[in-house]
C-alpha positions as CSV (number, residue, x, y, z in Angstrom):
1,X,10.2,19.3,18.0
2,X,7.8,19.6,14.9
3,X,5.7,21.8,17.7
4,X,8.4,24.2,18.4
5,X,9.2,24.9,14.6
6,X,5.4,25.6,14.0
7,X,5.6,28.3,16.7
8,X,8.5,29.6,15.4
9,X,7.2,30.1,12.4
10,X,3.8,31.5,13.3
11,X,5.7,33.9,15.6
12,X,7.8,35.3,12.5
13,X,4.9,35.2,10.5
14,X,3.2,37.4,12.5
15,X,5.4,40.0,13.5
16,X,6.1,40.6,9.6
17,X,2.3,41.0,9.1
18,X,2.3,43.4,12.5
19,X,5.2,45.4,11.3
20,X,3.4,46.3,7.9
21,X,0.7,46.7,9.5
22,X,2.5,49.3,11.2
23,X,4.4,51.2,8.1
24,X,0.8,50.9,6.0
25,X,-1.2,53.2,9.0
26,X,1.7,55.6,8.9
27,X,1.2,56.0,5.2
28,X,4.9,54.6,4.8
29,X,4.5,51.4,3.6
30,X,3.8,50.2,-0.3
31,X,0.0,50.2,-0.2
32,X,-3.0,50.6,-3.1
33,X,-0.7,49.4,-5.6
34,X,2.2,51.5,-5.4
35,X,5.3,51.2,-4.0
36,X,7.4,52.8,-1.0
37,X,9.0,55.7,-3.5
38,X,6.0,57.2,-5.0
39,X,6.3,58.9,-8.2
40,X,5.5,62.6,-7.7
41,X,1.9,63.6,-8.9
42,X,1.5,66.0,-12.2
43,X,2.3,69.5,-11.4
44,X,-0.6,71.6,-13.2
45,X,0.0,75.3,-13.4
46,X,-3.3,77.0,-14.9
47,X,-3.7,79.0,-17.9
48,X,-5.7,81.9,-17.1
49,X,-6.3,83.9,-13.5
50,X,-7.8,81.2,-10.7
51,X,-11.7,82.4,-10.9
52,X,-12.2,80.8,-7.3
53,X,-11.5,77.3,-4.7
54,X,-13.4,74.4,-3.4
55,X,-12.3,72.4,-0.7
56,X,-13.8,69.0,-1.0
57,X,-13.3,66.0,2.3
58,X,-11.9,63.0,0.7
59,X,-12.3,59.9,2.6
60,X,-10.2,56.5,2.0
61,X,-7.0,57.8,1.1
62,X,-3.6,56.0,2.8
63,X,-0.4,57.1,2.1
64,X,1.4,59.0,-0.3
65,X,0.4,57.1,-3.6
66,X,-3.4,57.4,-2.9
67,X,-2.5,61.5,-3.1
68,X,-1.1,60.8,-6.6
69,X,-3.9,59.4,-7.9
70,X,-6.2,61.9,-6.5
71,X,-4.1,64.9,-7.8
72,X,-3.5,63.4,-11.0
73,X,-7.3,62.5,-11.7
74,X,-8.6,66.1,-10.8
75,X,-5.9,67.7,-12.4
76,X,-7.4,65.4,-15.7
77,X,-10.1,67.9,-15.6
78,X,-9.2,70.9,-17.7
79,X,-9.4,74.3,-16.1
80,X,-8.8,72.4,-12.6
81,X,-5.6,72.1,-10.5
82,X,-5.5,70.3,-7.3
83,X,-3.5,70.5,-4.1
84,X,-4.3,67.2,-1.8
85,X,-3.6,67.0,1.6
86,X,-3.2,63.1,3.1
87,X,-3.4,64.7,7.0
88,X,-6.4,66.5,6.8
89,X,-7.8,63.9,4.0
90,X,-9.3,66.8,1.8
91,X,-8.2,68.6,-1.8
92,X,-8.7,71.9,-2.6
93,X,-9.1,72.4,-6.2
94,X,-8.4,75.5,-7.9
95,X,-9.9,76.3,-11.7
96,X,-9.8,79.1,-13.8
97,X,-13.4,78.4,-15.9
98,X,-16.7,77.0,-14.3
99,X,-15.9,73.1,-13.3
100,X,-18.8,70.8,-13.2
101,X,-18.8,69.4,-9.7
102,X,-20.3,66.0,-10.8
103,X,-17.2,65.5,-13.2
104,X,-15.3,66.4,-10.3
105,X,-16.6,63.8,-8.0
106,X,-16.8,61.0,-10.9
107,X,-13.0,61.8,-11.5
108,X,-12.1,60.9,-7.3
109,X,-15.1,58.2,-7.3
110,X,-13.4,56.7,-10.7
111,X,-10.2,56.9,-8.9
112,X,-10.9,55.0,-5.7
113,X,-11.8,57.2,-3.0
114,X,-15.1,58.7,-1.7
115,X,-15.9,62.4,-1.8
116,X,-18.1,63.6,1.4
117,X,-20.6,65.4,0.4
């Protein structure tokens, strides 16, 4: 009897830890420290006419909170304003003034997430 309850348990153990599993691939689920309804990153609208684009590969990002955090720490760079894409795991940053790219890539490195280079 003490067997069966065991298994029982194990069983519903397991299918909980499967179907999370599950919601965190499909970026649904509440992973990296946030939770399922994701607070919308900053919107950053920039001051003078965009002077040019880079499109930088961003590798370890999850779900809809790990594109927060990567918006919100390049748009922390002044003259910068980011558009993040989870599907294709890259931003693209816009700026309107000469950005120094190793700011840029300490900001995402500081954040969590790897930049390929």
């Amino acid at each position: 009897m003490v067997d069966i309850i065991i298994i029982i348990i194990v069983v519903i153990l397991l299918g909980a830890a499967l179907k999370g599993s599950i919601k965190h691939f499909k970026g649904e689920g509440s992973c990296c420290g946030g939770s399922h309804e994701s607070l919308a990153p900053d919107k950053k609208v920039l001051s003078s006419p965009i002077i040019g684009k880079i499109t930088l590969k961003i590798t370890g990002m999850h779900c809809q909170n790990c594109v927060n955090k990567v918006t919100n720490a390049i748009n922390s760079i002044e003259g910068a304003s980011a558009k993040v894409d989870l599907d294709l795991q890259e931003a693209v940053i816009s700026y309107d003034r000469p950005i120094d790219k190793k700011e840029l890539y300490q900001v995402i490195e500081k954040s969590g997430y790897h930049v390929e280079y």
